[in-house]
C-alpha positions as CSV (number, residue, x, y, z in Angstrom):
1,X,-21.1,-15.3,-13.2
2,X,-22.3,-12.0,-11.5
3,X,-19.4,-12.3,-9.1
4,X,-17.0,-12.1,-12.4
5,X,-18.9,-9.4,-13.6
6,X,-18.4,-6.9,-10.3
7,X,-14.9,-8.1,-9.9
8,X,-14.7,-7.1,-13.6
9,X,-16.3,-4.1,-13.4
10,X,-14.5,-3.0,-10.3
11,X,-11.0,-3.8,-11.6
12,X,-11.7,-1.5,-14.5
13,X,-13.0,1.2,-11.8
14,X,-9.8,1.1,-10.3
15,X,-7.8,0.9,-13.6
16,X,-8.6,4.2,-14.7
17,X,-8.8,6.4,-11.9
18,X,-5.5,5.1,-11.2
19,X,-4.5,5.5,-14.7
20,X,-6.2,9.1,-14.4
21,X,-4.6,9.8,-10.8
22,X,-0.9,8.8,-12.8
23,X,-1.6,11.1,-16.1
24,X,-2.5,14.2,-13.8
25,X,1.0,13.2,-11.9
26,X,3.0,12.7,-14.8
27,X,0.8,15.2,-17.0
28,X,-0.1,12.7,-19.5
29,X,-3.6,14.7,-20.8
30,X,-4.5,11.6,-23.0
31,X,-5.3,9.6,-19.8
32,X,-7.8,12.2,-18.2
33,X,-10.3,12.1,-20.8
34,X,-11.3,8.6,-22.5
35,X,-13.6,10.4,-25.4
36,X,-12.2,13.0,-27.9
37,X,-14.2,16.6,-27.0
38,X,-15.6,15.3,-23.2
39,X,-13.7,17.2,-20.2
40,X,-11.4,15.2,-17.8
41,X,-11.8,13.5,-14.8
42,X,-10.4,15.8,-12.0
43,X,-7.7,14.2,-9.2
44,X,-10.5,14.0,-6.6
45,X,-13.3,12.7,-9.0
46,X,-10.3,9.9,-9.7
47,X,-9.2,9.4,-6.3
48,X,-12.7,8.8,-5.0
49,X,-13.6,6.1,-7.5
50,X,-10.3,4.5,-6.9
51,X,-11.8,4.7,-3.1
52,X,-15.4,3.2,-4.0
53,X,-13.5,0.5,-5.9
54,X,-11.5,-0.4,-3.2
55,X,-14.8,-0.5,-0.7
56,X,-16.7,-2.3,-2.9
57,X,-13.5,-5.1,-3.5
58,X,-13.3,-5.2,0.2
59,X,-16.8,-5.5,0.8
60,X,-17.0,-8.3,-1.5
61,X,-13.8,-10.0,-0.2
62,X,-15.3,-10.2,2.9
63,X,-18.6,-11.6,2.4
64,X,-17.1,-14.4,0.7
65,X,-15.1,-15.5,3.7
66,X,-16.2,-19.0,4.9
67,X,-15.1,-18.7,8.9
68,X,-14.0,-21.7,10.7
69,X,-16.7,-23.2,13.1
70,X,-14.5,-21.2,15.9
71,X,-14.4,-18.0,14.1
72,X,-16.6,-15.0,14.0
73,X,-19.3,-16.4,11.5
74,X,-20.2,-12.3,10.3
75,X,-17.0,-12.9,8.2
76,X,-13.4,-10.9,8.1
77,X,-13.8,-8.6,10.8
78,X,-10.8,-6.7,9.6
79,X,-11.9,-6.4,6.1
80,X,-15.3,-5.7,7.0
81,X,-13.7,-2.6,9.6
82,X,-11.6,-1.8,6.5
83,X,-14.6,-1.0,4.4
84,X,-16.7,1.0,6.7
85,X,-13.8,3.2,7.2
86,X,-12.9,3.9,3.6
87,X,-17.3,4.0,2.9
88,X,-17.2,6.0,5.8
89,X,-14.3,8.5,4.6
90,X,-15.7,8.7,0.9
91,X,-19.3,10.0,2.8
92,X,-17.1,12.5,4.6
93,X,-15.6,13.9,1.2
94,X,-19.0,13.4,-1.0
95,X,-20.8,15.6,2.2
96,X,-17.8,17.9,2.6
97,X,-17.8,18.9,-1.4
98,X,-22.1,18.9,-1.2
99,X,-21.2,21.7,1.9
100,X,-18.5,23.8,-0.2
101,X,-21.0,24.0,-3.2
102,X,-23.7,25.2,-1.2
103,X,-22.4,27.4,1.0
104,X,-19.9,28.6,-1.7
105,X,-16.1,28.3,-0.6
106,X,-13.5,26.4,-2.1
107,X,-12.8,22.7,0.1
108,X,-9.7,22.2,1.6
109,X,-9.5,18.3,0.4
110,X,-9.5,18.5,-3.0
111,X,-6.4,16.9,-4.0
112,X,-5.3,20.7,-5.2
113,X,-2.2,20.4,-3.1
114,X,-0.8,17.4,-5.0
115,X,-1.6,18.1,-8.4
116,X,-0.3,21.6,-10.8
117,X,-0.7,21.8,-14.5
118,X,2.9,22.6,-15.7
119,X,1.5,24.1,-18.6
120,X,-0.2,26.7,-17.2
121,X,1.9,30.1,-16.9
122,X,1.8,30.6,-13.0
123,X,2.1,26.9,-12.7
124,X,-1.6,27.0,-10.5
125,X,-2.7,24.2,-9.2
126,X,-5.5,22.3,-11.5
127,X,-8.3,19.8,-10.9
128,X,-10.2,21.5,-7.9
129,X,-13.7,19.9,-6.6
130,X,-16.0,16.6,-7.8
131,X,-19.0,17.9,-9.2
132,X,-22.4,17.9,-7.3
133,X,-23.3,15.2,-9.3
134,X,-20.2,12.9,-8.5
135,X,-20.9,14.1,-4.9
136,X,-24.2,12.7,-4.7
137,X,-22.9,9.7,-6.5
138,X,-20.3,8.3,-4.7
139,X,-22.4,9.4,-1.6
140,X,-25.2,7.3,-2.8
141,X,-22.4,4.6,-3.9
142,X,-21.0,4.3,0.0
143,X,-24.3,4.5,1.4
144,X,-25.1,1.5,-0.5
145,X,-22.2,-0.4,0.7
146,X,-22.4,0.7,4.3
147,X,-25.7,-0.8,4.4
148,X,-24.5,-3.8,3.2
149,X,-21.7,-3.9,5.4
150,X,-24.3,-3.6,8.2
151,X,-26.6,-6.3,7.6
152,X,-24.2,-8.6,6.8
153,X,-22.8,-7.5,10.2
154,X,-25.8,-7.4,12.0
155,X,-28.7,-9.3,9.8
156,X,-29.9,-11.9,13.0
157,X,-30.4,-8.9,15.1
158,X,-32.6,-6.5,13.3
159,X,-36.2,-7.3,12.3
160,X,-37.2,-8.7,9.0
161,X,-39.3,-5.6,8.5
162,X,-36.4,-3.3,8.9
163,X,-34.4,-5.8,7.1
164,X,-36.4,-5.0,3.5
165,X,-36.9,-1.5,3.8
166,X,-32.8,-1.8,3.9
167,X,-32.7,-3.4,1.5
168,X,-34.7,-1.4,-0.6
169,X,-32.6,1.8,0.2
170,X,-29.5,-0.1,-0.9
171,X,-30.7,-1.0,-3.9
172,X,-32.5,1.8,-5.1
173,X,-28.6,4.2,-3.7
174,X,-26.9,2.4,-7.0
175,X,-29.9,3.0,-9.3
176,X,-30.2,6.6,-8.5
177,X,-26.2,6.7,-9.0
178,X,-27.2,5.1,-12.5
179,X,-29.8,7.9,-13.2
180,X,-27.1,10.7,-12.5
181,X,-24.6,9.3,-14.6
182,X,-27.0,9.1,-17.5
183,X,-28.7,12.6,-16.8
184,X,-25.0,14.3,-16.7
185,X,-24.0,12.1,-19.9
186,X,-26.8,13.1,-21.5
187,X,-25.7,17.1,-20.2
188,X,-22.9,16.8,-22.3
């Protein structure tokens, strides 16, 4: 039942910030913003759940994998090497917009290249960074899963000790994500 549930819940990740990505390409406003009055997800905000959905799909793909008694019994090495890169590249954009906010200049990955608001009069580009709390998020978010990733990788070879407090960290990554999302809901 909780498998359904994630698979669920990251299908409908996926669903809208690709339905979000597509209105911004198409300028289809309605998409952007699923309450009346509440701002709209920005390209990168989009693109980088899109990217945690993907991570978390893959990470769950493979730890289901049942290997053959002559295969690799850590599971899909491929899907596995898959998900660190993408956990990997969304802690490299989560760090790199954390950087630009603190040390105040504008990041050069922030999807401002593909997207432009026709509407506007100079036709300037729109969307522009993730906000420090989606930072922090999804850098929390692909912590957790890289953690994962590695003690399902390597879970005989590090200690049981080690093991928990691991544990502990990944779990705690999501609920801190949770606590974010319901201080900056409750923001606006």
């Amino acid at each position: 039942m909780r498998s359904k549930i994630t698979i669920f819940a990251v299908g409908l990740s996926l669903a809208i910030s690709v339905l979000t990505i597509i209105s911004w390409q198409v300028d289809f406003p309605i998409l952007r913003t699923f309450l009346p009055g509440f701002p709209g997800m920005i390209p990168m905000t989009a693109f980088v759940l899109s990217i945690i959905a993907l991570t978390l799909l893959l990470s769950l793909m493979s730890s289901r994998y049942e290997p053959s008694p002559t295969e690799d019994p850590t599971g899909k090495p491929r899907t596995k090497k898959a998900a660190i890169i993408l956990a990997t590249f969304i802690n490299f954009c989560a760090l790199g917009t954390l950087v630009s906010y603190l040390f105040s200049y504008e990041a050069s990955f922030n999807l401002n290249f593909i997207f432009t608001d026709p509407a506007h009069p100079q036709n300037m580009r729109s969307g522009g960074n993730m906000s420090v709390q989606t930072a922090m998020s999804a850098f929390f978010l692909a912590t957790s899963i890289l953690i994962h990733l590695f003690l399902t990788i390597a879970e005989s070879r590090v200690s049981p000790k080690v093991t928990r407090v691991l544990v502990i960290i990944m779990q705690s990554l999501p609920l801190l994500t949770l606590g974010i999302c319901c201080l900056a809901a409750i923001g606006y």
